[in-house]
C-alpha positions in Angstrom: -16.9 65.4 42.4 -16.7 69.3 42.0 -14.4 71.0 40.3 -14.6 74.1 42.4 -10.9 74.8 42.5 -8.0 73.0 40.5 -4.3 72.7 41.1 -2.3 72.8 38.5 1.0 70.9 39.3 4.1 68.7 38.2 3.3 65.4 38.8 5.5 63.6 41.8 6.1 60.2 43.0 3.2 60.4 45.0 1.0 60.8 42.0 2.3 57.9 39.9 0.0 55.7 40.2 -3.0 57.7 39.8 -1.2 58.5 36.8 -0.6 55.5 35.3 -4.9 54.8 36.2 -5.4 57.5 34.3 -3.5 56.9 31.5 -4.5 53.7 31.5 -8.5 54.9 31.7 -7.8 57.5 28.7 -5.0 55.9 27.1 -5.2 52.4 27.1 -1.7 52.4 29.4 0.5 54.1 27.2 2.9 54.4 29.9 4.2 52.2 32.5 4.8 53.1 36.1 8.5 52.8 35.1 7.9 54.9 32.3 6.6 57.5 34.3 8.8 57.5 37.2 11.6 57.6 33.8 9.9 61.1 33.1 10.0 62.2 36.0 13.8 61.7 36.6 14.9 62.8 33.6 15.1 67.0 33.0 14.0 66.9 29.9 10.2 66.0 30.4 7.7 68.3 31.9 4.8 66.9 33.5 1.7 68.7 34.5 -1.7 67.2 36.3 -4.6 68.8 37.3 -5.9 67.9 40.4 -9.4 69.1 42.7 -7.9 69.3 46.4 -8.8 65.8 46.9 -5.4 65.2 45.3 -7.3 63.1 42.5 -5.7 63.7 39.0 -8.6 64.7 36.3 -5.5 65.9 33.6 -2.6 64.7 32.6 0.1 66.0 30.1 3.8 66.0 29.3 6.1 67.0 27.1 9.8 67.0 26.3 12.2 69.8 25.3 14.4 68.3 22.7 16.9 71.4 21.5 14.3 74.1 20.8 11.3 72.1 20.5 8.9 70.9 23.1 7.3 67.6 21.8 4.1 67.3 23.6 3.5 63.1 24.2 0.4 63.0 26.0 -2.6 65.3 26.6 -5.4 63.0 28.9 -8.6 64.4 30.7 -10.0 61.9 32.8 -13.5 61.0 30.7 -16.0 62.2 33.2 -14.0 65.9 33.0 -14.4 66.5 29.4 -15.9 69.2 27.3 -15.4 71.5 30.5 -12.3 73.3 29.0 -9.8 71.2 30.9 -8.1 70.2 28.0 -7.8 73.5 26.6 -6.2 74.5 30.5 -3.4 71.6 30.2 -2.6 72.6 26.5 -2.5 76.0 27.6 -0.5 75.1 30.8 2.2 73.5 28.7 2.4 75.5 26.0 3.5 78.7 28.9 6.1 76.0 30.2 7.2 75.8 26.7 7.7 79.6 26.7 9.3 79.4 30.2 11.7 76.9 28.8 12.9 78.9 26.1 11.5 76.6 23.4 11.0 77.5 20.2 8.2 75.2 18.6 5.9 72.3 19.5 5.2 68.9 18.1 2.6 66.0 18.7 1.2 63.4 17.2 -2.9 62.4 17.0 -4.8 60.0 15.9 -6.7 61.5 12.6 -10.0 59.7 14.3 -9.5 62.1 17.2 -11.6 65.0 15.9 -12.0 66.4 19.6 -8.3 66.5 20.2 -7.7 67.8 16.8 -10.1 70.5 17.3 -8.0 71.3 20.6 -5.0 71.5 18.8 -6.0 73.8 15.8 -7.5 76.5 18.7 -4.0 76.6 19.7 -2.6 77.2 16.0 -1.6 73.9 15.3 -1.2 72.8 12.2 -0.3 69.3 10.1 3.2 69.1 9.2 2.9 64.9 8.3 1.9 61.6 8.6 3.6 58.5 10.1 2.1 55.5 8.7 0.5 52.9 11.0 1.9 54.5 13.6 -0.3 53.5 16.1 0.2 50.0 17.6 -2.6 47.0 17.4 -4.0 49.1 14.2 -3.6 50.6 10.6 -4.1 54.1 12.0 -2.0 56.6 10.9 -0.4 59.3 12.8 -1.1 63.3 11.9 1.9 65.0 12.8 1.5 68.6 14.2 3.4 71.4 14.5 3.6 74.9 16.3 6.0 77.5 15.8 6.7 81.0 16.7 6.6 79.9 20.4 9.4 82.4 21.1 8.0 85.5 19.4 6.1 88.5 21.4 3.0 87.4 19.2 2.7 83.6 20.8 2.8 85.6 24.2 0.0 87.6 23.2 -1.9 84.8 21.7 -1.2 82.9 25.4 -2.5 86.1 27.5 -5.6 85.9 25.0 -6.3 82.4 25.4 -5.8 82.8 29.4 -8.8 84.9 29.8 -10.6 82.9 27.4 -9.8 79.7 29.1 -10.2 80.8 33.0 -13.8 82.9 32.1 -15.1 79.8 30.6 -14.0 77.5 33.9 -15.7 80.0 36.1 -18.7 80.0 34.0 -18.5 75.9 34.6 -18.0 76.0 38.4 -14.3 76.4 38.7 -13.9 79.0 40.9 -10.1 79.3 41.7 -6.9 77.7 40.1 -4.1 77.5 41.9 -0.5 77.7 40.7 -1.3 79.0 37.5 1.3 81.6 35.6 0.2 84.3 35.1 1.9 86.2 32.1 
């Protein structure tokens, strides 16, 4: 499949399965259907896919604004999508929602084994605040926790505008021609 133009989008009913496939391809089913359809009822949680205009979904992400913070709980690009800058597109994608919101800081957690996805989230300023112990279930592994501030300050909307240009000339370079429903700052 081509990736000559993306949508980026909140995720609806319609998409819940696909979803849930995905999460469970990248994830190893994190989430339930219920879980999902929980997100999406509840006004807290932002969910974002990317999808090619076959309605597919290649990227998943979501977090939730708690007070001033929006705790990012999943980041997933479907496996035969990655290392085209996708990732870097969702992050971005909800990191400007963030800013829409009003939110002051982010959160995640990540797996210390996940160099890729830690590499991700330092471009973005990220940075280790923690560690919850065997955090993850079925293993020993720990979780990093990381943290982003400043979200509310002219700066981070500079940083975003930066990493806008950066992000969208790198997906033309790789064949994405147009993405649609992107905010532009």
């Amino acid at each position: 499949m081509t990736l000559s133009t993306l949508r980026i989008l909140p995720l609806t009913r319609e998409g819940l399965e696909a979803a849930v496939e995905l999460d469970r391809l990248c994830l190893g089913g994190m989430w339930s259907l219920s879980g999902y359809q929980r997100e999406l009822d509840s006004p807290n949680s932002e969910i974002l896919v990317l999808s090619p205009p076959d309605n597919a979904i290649v990227g998943l992400g979501c977090f939730w604004a708690i007070l001033e913070e929006a705790h990012i709980t999943l980041l997933a690009i479907h496996p035969d999508y990655q290392g085209r800058g996708l990732g870097q597109l969702l992050l971005y994608s909800l990191l400007d929602k963030a800013v829409s919101r009003q939110l002051e800081r982010a959160t995640l957690e990540v797996r210390p084994s996940n160099t890729i996805a830690l590499s991700l989230y330092q471009k973005f300023g990220f940075k280790e605040a923690g560690r919850r112990k065997k955090y993850y279930p079925g293993t020993d592994e720990d979780a990093l926790i990381l943290w982003r501030g400043d979200l509310h300050w002219p700066e981070f909307t500079e940083q975003l505008k930066t990493w806008h240009e950066r992000i969208f000339s790198r997906l033309a370079k790789d064949g994405v021609w147009q993405v649609e429903n992107e905010r532009l700052i």
